[in-house]
Each structure stands twice: as C-alpha cells, then as structure tokens.
C-alpha positions as CSV (number, residue, x, y, z in Angstrom):
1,X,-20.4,-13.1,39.0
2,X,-20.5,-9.9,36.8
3,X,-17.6,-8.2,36.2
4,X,-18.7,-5.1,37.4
5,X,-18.7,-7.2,40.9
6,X,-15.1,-8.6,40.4
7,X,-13.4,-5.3,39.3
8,X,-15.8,-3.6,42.9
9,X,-14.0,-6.2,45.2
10,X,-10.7,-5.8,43.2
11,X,-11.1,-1.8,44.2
12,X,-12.3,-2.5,47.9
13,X,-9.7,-4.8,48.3
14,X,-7.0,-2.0,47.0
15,X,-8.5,0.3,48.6
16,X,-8.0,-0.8,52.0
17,X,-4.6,-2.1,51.2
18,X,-3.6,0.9,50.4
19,X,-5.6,2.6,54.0
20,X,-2.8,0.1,55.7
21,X,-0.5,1.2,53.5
22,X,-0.7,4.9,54.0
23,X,-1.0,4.1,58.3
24,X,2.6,2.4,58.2
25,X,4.3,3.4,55.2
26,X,5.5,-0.2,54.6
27,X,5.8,0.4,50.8
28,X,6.6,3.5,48.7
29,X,3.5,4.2,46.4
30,X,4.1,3.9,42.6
31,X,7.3,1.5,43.5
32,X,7.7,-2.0,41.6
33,X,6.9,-3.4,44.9
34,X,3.8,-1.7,45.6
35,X,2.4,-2.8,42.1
36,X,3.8,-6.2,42.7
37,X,1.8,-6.2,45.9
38,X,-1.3,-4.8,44.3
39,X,-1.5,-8.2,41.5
40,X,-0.8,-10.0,44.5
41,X,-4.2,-9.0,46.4
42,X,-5.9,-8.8,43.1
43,X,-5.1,-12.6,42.9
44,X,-6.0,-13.0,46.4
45,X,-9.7,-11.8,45.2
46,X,-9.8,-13.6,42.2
47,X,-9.0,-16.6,44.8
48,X,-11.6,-16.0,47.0
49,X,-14.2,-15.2,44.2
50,X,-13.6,-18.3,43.0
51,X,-13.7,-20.7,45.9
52,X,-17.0,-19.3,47.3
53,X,-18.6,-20.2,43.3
54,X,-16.4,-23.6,43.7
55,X,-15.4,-22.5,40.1
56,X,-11.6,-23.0,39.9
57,X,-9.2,-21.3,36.7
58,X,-5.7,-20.7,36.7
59,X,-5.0,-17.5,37.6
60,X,-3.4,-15.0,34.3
61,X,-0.2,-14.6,36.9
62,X,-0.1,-18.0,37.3
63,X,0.4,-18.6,33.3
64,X,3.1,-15.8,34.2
65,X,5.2,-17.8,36.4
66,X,4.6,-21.0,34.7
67,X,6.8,-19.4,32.2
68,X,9.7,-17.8,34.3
C-alpha cells in the first residue's frame, strides 16, 4: 500500500470521527483527549491495513507503551 492510501484512510477515518464527534459533543476539540482519541483510530487503521495485507508490525504507539 502507498502511503498516499494509508495517510487517505487515516483522514477518512478522522474525518468521520470527528462528523460523530461534532453530532454529540462527546469530546472537546483540540483537548488531550480528543488527540488521544485521534492516535487511537489512527492505530485502528493501521490495524486494519495491515490485517487485510496479513502483514503484521508493531505499531509506533505500541513501542510507546512498551516503555511507560
């Protein structure tokens, strides 16, 4: 996959979390927790990116957490 296609499913992905987010005003914009929740669906993608090439790396927050 190019990475031209990863960063246009990262932004499609964003872009309708943030169409929920604007519906129910679950999360104030430009908080920590709505950039917290933005690596989360940005991992979410990377997930499913990689399970439909069955090509499986450690995510970079992953390496993150392995350090906390």
């Amino acid at each position: 996959m190019k990475k031209g296609e990863v960063e246009s499913a990262e932004r499609r992905a964003l872009n309708l979390f943030d169409k929920w987010n604007d519906v129910t005003g679950y999360v104030p914009k430009h908080s920590g927790y709505y950039y917290e929740l933005q690596g989360i669906i940005k991992d979410a993608v990377h997930c499913g990116i990689q399970e439909a090439l069955k090509d499986f790396k450690q995510l970079k927050s992953k390496e993150t957490i392995d350090i906390i």
